[in-house]
Biotite code that builds the C-alpha atoms (Angstrom):
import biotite.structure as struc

atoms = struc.array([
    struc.Atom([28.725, 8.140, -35.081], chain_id="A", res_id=1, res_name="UNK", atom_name="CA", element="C"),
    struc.Atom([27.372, 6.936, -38.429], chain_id="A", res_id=2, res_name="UNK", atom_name="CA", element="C"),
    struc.Atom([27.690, 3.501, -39.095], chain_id="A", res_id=3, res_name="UNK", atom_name="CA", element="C"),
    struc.Atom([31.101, 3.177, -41.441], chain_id="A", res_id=4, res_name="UNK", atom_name="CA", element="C"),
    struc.Atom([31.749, 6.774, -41.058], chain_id="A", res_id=5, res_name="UNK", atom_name="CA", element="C"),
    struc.Atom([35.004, 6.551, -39.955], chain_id="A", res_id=6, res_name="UNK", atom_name="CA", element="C"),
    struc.Atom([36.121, 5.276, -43.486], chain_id="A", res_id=7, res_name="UNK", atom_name="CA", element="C"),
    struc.Atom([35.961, 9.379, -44.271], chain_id="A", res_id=8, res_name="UNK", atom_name="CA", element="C"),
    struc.Atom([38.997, 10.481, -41.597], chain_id="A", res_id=9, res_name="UNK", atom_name="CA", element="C"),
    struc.Atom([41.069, 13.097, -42.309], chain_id="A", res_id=10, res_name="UNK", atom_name="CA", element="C"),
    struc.Atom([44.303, 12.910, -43.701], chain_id="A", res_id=11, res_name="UNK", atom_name="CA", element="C"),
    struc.Atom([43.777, 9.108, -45.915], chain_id="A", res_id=12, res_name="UNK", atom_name="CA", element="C"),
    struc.Atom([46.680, 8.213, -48.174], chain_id="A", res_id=13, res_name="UNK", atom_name="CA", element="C"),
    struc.Atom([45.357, 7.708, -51.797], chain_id="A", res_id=14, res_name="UNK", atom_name="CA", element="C"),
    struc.Atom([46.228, 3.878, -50.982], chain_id="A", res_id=15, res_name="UNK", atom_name="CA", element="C"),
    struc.Atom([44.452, 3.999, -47.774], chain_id="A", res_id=16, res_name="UNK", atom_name="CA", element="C"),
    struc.Atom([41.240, 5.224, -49.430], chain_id="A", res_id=17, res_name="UNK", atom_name="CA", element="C"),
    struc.Atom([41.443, 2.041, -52.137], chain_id="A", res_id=18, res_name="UNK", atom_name="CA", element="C"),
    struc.Atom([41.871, -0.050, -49.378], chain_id="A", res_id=19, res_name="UNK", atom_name="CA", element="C"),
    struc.Atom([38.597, 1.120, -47.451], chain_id="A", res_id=20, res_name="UNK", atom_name="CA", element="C"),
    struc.Atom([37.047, 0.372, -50.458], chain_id="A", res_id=21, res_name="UNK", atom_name="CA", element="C"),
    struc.Atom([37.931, -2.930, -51.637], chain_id="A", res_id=22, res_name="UNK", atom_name="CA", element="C"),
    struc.Atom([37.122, -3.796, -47.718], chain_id="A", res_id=23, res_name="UNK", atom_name="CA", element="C"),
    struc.Atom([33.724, -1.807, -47.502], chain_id="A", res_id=24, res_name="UNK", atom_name="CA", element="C"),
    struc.Atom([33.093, -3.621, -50.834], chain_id="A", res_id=25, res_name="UNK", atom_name="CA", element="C"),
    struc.Atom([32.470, -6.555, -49.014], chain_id="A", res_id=26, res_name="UNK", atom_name="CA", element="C"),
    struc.Atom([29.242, -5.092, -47.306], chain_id="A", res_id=27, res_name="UNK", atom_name="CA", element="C"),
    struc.Atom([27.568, -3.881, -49.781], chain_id="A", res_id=28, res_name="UNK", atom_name="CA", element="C"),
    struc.Atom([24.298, -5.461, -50.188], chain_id="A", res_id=29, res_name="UNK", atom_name="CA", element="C"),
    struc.Atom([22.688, -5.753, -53.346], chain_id="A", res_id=30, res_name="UNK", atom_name="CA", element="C"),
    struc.Atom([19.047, -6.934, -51.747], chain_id="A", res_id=31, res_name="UNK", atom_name="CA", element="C"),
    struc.Atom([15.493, -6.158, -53.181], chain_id="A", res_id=32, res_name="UNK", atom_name="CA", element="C"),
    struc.Atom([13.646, -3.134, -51.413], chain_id="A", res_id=33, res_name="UNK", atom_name="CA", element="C"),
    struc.Atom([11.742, -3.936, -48.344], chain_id="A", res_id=34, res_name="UNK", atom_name="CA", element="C"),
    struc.Atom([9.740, -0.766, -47.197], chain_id="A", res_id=35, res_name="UNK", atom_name="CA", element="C"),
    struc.Atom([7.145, 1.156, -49.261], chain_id="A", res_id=36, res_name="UNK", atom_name="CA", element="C"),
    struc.Atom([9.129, 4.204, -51.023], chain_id="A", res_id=37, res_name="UNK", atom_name="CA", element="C"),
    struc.Atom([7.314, 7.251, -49.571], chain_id="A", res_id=38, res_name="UNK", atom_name="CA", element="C"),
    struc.Atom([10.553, 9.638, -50.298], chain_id="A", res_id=39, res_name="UNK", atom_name="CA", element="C"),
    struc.Atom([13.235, 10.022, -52.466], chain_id="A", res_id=40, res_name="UNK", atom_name="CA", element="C"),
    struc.Atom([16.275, 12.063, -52.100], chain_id="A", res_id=41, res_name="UNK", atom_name="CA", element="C"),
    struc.Atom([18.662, 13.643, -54.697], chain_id="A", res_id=42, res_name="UNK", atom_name="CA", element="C"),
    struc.Atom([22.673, 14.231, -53.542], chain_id="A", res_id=43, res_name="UNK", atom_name="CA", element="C"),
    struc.Atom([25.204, 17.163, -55.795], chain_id="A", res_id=44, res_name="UNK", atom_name="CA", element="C"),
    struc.Atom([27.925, 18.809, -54.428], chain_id="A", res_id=45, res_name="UNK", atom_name="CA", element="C"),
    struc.Atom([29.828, 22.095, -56.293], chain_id="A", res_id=46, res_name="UNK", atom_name="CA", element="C"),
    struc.Atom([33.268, 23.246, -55.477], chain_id="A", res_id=47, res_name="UNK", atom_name="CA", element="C"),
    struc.Atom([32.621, 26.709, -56.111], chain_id="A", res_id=48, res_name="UNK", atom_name="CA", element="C"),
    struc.Atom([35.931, 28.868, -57.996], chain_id="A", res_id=49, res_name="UNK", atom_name="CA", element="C"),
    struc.Atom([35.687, 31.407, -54.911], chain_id="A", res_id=50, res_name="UNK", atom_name="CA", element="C"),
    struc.Atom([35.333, 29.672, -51.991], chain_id="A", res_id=51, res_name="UNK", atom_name="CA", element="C"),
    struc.Atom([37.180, 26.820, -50.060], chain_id="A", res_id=52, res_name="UNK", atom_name="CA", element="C"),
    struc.Atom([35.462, 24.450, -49.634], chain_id="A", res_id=53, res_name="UNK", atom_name="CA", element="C"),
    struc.Atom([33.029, 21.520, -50.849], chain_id="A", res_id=54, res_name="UNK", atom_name="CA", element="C"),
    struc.Atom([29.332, 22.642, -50.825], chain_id="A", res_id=55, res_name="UNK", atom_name="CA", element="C"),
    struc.Atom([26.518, 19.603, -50.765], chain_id="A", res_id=56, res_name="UNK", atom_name="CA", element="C"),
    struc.Atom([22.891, 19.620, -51.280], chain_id="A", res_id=57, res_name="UNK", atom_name="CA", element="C"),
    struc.Atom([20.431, 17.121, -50.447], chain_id="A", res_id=58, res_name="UNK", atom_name="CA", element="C"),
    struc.Atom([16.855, 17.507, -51.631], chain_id="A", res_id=59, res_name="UNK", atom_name="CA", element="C"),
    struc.Atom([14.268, 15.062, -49.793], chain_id="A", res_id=60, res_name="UNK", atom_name="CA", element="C"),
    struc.Atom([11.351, 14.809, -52.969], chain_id="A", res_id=61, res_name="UNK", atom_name="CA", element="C"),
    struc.Atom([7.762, 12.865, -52.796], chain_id="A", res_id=62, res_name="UNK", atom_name="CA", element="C"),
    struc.Atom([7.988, 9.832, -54.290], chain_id="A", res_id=63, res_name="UNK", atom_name="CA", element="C"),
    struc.Atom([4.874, 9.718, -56.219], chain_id="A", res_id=64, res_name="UNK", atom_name="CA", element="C"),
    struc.Atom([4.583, 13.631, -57.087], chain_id="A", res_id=65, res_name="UNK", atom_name="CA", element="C"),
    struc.Atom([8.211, 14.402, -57.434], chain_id="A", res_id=66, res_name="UNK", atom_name="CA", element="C"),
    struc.Atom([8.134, 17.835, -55.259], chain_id="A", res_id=67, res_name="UNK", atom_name="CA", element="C"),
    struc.Atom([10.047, 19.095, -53.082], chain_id="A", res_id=68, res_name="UNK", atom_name="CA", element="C"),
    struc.Atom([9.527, 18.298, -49.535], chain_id="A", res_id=69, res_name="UNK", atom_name="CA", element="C"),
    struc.Atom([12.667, 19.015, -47.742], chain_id="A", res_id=70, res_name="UNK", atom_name="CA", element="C"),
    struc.Atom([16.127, 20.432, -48.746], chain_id="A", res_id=71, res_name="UNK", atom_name="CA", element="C"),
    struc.Atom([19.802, 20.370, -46.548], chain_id="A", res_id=72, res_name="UNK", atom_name="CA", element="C"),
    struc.Atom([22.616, 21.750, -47.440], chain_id="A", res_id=73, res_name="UNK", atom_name="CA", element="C"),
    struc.Atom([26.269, 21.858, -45.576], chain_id="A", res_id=74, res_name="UNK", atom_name="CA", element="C"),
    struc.Atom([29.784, 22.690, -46.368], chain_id="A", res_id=75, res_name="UNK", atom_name="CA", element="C"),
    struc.Atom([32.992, 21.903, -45.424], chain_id="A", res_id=76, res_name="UNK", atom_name="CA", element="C"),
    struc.Atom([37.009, 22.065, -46.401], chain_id="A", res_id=77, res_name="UNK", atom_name="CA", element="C"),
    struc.Atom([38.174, 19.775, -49.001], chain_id="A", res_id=78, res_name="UNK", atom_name="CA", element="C"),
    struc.Atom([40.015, 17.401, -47.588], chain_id="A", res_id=79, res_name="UNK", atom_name="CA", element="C"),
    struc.Atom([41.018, 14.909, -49.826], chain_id="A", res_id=80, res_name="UNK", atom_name="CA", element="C"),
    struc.Atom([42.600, 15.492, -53.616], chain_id="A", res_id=81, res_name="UNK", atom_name="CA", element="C"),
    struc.Atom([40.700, 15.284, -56.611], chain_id="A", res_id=82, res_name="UNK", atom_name="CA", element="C"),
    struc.Atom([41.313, 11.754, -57.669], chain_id="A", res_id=83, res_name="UNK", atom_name="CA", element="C"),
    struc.Atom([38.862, 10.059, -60.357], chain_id="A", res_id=84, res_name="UNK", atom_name="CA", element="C"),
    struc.Atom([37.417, 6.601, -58.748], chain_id="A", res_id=85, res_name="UNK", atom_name="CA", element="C"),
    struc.Atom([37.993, 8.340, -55.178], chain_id="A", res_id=86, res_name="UNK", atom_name="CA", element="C"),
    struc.Atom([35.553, 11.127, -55.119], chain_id="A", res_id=87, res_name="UNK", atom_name="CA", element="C"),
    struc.Atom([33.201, 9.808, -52.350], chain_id="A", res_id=88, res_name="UNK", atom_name="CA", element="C"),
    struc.Atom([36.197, 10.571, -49.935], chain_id="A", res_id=89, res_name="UNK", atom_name="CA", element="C"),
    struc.Atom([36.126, 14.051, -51.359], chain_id="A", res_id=90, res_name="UNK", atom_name="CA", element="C"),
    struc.Atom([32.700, 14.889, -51.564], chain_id="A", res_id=91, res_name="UNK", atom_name="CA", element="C"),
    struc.Atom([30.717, 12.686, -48.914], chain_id="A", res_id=92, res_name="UNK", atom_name="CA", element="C"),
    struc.Atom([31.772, 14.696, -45.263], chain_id="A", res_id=93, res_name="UNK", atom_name="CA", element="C"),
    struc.Atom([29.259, 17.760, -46.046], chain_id="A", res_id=94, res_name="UNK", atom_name="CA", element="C"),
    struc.Atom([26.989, 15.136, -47.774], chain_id="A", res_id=95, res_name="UNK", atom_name="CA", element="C"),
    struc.Atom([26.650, 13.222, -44.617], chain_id="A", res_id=96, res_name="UNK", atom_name="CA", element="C"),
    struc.Atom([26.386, 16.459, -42.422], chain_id="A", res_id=97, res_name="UNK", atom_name="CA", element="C"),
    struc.Atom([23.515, 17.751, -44.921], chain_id="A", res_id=98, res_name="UNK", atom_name="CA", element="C"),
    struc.Atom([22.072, 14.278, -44.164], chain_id="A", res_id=99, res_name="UNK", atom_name="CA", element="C"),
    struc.Atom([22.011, 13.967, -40.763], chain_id="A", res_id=100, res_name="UNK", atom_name="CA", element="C"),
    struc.Atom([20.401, 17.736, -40.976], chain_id="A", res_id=101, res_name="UNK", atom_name="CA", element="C"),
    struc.Atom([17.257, 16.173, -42.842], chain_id="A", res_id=102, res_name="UNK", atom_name="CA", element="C"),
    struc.Atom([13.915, 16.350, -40.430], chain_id="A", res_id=103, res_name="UNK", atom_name="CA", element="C"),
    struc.Atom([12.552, 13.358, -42.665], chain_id="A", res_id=104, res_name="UNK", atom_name="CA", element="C"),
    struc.Atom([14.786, 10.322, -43.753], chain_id="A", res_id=105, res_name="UNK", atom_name="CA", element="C"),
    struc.Atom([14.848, 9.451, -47.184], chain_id="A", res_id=106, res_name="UNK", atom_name="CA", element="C"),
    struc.Atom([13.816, 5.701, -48.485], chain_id="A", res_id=107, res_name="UNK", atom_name="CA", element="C"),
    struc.Atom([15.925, 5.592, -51.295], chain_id="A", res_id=108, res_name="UNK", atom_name="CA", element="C"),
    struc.Atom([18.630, 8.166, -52.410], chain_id="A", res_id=109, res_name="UNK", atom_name="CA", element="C"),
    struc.Atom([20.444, 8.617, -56.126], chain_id="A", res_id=110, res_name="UNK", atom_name="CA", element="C"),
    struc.Atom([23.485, 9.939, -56.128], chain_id="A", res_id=111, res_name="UNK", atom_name="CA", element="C"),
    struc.Atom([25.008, 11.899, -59.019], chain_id="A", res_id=112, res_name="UNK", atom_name="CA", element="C"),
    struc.Atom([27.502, 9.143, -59.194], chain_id="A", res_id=113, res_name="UNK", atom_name="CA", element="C"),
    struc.Atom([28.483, 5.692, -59.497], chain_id="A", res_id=114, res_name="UNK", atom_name="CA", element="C"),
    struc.Atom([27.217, 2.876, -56.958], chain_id="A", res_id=115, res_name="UNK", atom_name="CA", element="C"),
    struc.Atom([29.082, -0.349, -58.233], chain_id="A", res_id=116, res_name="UNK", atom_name="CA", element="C"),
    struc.Atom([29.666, 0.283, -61.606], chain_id="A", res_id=117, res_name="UNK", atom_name="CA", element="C"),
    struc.Atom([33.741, 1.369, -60.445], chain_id="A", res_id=118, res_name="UNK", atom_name="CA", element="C"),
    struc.Atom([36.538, 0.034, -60.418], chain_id="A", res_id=119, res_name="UNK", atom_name="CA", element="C"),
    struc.Atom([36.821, -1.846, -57.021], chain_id="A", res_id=120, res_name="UNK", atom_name="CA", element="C"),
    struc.Atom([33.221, -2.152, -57.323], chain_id="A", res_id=121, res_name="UNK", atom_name="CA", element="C"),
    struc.Atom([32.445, 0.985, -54.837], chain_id="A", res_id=122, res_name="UNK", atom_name="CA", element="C"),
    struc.Atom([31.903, 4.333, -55.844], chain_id="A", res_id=123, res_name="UNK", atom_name="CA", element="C"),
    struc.Atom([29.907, 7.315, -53.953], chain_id="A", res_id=124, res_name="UNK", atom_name="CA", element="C"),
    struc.Atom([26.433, 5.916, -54.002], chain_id="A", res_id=125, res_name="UNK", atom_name="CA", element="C"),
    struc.Atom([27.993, 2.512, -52.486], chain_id="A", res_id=126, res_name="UNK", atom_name="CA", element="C"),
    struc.Atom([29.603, 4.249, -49.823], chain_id="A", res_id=127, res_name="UNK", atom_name="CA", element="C"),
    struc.Atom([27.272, 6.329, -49.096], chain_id="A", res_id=128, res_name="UNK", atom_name="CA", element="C"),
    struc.Atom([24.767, 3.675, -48.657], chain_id="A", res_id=129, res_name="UNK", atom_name="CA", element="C"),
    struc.Atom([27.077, 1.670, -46.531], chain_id="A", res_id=130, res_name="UNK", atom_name="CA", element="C"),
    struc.Atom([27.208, 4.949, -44.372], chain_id="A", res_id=131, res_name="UNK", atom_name="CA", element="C"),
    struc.Atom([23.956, 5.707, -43.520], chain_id="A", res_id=132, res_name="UNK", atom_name="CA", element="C"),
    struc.Atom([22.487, 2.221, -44.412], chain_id="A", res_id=133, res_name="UNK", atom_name="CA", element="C"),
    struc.Atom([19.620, 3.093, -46.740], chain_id="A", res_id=134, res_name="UNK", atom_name="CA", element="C"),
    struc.Atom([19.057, 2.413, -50.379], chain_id="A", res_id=135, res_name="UNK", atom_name="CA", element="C"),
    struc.Atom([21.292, 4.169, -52.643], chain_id="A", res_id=136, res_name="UNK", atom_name="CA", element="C"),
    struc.Atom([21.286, 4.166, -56.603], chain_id="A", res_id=137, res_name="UNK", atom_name="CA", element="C"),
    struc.Atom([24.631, 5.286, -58.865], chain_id="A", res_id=138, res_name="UNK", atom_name="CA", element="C"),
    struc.Atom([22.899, 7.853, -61.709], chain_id="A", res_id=139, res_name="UNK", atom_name="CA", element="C"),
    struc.Atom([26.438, 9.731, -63.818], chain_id="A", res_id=140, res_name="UNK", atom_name="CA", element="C"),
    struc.Atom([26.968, 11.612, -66.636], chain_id="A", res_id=141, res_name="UNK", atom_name="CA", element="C"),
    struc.Atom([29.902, 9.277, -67.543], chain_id="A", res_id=142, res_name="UNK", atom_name="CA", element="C"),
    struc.Atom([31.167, 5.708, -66.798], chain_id="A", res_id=143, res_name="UNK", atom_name="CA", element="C"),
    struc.Atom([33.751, 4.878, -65.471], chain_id="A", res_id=144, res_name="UNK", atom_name="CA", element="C"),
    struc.Atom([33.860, 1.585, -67.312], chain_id="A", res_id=145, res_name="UNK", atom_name="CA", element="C"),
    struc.Atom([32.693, 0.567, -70.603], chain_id="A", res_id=146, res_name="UNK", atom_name="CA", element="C"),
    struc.Atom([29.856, -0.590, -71.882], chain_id="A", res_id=147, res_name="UNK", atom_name="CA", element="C"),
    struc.Atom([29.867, -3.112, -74.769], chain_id="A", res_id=148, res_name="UNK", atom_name="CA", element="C"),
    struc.Atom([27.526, -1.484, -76.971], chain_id="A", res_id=149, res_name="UNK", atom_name="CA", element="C"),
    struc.Atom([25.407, 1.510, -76.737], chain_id="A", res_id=150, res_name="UNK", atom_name="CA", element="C"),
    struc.Atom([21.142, 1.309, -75.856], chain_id="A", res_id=151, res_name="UNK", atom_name="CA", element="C"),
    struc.Atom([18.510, 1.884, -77.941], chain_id="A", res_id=152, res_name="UNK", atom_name="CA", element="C"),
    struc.Atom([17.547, 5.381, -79.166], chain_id="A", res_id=153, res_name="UNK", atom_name="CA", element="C"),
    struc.Atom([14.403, 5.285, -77.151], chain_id="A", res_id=154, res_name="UNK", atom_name="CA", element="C"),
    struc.Atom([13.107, 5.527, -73.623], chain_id="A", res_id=155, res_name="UNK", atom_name="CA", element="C"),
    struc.Atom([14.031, 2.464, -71.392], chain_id="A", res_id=156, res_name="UNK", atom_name="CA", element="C"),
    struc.Atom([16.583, 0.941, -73.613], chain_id="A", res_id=157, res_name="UNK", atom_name="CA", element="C"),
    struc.Atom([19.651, -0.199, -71.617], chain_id="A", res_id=158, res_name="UNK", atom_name="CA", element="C"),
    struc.Atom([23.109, -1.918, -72.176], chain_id="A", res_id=159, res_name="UNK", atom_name="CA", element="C"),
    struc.Atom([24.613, -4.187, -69.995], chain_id="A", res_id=160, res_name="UNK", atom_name="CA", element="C"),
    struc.Atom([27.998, -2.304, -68.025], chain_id="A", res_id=161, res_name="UNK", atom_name="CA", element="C"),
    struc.Atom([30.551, -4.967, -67.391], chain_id="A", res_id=162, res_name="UNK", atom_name="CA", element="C"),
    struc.Atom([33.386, -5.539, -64.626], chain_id="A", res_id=163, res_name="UNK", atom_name="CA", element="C"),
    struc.Atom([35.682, -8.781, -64.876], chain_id="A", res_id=164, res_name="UNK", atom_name="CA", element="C"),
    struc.Atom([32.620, -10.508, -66.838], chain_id="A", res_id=165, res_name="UNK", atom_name="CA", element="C"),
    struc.Atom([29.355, -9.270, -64.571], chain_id="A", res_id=166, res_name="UNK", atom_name="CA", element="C"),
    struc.Atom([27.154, -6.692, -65.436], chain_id="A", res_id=167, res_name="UNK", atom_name="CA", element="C"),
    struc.Atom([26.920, -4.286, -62.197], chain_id="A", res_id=168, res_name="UNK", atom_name="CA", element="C"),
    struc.Atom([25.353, -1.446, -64.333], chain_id="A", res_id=169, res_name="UNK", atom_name="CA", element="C"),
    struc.Atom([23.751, -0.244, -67.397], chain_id="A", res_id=170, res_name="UNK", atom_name="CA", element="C"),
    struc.Atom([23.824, 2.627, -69.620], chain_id="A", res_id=171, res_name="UNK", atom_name="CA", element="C"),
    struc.Atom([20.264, 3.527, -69.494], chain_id="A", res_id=172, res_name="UNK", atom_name="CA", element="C"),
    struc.Atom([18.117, 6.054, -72.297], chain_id="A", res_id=173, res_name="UNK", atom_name="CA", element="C"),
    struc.Atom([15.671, 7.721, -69.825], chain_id="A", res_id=174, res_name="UNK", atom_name="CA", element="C"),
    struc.Atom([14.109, 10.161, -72.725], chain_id="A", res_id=175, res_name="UNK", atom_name="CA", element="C"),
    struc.Atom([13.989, 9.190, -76.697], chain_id="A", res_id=176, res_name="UNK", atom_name="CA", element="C"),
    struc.Atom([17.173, 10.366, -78.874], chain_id="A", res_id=177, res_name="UNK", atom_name="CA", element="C"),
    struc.Atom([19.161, 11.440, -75.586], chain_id="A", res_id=178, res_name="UNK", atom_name="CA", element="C"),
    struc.Atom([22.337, 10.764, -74.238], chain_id="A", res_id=179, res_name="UNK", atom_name="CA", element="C"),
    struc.Atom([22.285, 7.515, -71.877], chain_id="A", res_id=180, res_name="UNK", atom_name="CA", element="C"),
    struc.Atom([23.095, 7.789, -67.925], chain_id="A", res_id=181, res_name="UNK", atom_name="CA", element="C"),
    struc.Atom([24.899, 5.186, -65.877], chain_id="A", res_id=182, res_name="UNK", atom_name="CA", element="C"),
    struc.Atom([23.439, 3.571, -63.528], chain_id="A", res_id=183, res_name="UNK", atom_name="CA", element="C"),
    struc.Atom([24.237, 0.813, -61.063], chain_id="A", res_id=184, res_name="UNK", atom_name="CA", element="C"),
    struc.Atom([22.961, -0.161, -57.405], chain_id="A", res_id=185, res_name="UNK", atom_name="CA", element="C"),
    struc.Atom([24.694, 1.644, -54.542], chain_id="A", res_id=186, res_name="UNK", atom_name="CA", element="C"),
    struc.Atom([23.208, -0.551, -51.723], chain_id="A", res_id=187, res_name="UNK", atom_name="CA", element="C"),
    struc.Atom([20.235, -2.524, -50.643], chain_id="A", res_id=188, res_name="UNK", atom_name="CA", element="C"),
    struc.Atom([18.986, -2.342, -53.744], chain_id="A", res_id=189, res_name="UNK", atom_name="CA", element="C"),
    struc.Atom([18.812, -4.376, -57.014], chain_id="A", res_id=190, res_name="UNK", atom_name="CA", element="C"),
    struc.Atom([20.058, -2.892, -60.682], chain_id="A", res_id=191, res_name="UNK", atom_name="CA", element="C"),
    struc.Atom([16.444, -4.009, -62.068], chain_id="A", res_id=192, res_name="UNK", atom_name="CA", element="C"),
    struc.Atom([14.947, -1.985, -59.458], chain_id="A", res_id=193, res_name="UNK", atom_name="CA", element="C"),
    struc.Atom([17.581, 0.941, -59.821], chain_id="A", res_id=194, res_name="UNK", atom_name="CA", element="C"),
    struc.Atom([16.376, 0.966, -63.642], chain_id="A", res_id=195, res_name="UNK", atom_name="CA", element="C"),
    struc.Atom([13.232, 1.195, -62.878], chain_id="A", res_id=196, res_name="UNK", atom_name="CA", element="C"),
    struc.Atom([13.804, 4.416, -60.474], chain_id="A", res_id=197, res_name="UNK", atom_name="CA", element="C"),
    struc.Atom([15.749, 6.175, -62.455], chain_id="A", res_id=198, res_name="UNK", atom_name="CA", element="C"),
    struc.Atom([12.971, 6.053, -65.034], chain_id="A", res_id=199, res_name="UNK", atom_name="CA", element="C"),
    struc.Atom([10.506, 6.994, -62.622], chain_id="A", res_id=200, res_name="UNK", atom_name="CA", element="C"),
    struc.Atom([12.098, 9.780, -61.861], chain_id="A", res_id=201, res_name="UNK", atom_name="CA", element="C"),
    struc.Atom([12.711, 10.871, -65.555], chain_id="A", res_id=202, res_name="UNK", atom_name="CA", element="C"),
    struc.Atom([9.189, 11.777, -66.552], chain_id="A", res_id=203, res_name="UNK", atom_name="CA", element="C"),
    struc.Atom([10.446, 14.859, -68.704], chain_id="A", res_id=204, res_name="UNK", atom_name="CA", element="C"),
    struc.Atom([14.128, 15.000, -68.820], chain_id="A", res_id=205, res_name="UNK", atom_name="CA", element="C"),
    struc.Atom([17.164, 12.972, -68.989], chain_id="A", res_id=206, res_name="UNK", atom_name="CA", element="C"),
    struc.Atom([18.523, 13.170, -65.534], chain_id="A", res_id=207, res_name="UNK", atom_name="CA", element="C"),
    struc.Atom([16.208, 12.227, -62.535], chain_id="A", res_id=208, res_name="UNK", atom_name="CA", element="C"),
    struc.Atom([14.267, 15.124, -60.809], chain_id="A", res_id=209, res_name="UNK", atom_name="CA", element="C"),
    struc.Atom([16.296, 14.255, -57.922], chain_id="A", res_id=210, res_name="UNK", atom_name="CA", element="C"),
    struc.Atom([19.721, 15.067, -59.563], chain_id="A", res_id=211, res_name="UNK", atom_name="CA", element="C"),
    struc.Atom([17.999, 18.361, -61.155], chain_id="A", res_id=212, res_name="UNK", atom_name="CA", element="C"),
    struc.Atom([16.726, 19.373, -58.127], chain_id="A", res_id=213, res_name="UNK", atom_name="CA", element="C"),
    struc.Atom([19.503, 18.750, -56.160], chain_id="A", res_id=214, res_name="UNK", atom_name="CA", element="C"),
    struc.Atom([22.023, 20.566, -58.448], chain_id="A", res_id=215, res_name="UNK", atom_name="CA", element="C"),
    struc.Atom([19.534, 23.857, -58.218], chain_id="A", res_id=216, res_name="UNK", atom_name="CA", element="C"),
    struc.Atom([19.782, 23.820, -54.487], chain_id="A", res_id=217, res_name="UNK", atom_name="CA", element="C"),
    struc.Atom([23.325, 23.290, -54.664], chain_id="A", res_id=218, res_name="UNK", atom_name="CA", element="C"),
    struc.Atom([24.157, 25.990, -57.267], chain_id="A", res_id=219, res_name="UNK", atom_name="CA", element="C"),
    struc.Atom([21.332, 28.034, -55.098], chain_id="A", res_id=220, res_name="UNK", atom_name="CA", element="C"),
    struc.Atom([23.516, 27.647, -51.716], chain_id="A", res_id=221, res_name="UNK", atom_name="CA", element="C"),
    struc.Atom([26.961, 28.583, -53.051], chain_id="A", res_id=222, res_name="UNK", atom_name="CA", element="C"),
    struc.Atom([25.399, 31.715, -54.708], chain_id="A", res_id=223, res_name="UNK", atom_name="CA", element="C"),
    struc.Atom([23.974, 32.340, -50.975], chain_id="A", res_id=224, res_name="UNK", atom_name="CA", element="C"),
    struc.Atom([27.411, 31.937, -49.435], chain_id="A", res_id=225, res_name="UNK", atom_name="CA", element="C"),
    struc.Atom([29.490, 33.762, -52.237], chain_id="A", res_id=226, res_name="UNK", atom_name="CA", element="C"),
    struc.Atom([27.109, 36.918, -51.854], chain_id="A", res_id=227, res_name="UNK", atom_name="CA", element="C"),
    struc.Atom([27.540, 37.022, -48.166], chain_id="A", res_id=228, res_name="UNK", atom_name="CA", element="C"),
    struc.Atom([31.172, 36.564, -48.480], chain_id="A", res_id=229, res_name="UNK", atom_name="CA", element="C"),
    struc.Atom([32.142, 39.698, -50.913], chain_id="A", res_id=230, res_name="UNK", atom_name="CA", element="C"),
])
């Protein structure tokens, strides 16, 4: 079994899921890198209008030239309600099955999602990392906390995301005149080395090629799976 899976069992309480993660809090690590980055991986998940189910995609990319090397995909039921600051225990089972499916392991992985820029400092890319124990970086659309002033309008300017005083995160401008992302370490990883991924990975637009990739294999599987179903 995966290391911390068990914090995914079926049938959780809403209060039993908070309490897995204020205690998995406690082992997240927020360490510098310590193996060369040869591959990078890229985590989505769609809940398609037609089908049951939570469909994930995990695309395994080359860390210097940004293509594809590998993609995963898996689905299973929804088992958990939709419940903002709880999503990992919604969307990780097929996320972890997609994982374990990979041929080559990732070094670091960015999750469309917070790491511990949440609440009880432990969103999806925190968990997940805890899970498979590998690097994980937080990259959303949104925050779930708020940042005390926006960044710069260019590339690479950040603001500071704070929880009870302590910055876990910033709101990052990956391309000039664009709207920022979030981003925050997951696990074994730093937030000044999560910056500078996420930029790495933003060469041309504003989410990382991981995310973009990762959301076209996605959208590409449920597609796949609604065709063969009607």
């Amino acid at each position: 079994m995966t290391k911390n899976s068990q914090s995914l069992s079926n049938n959780l309480s809403e209060s039993q899921a908070r309490e897995i993660q204020l205690v998995l809090a406690d082992k997240v690590e927020l360490t510098p890198l310590k193996n060369k980055i040869n591959y990078v991986a890229g985590v989505d998940v769609a809940y398609p209008d037609n089908q049951d189910g939570v469909f994930a995609a995990i695309v395994l990319l080359d860390a210097e030239t940004l293509e594809i090397v590998e993609t995963s995909t898996a689905e299973q039921a929804v088992n958990f309600p939709y419940v903002p600051g709880l999503f990992s225990f919604r969307e990780l089972p097929p996320v972890i099955e997609a994982f374990h499916n990979l041929k080559t392991k990732p070094d670091i992985i960015v999750c469309d999602g917070h790491g511990i820029a949440h609440p009880r400092r432990f969103g999806l890319a925190s968990h997940l990392g805890v899970i498979v124990d590998l690097p994980c970086i937080g990259c959303a659309k949104t925050t779930l906390l708020p940042s005390q002033e926006a960044p710069g309008p260019s590339r690479g300017n950040c603001a500071d995301i704070f929880l009870d005083g302590e910055s876990v995160g910033r709101s990052l401008r990956t391309q000039d005149q664009v709207n920022p992302v979030y981003v925050s370490p997951g696990h074994k990883i730093t937030l000044r080395e999560s910056i500078e991924w996420i930029l790495r990975l933003c060469p041309k637009y504003r989410l990382p090629e991981t995310t973009r990739q990762a959301d076209q294999a996605v959208n590409t599987y449920v597609r796949e799976a609604s065709n063969k179903s009607s």
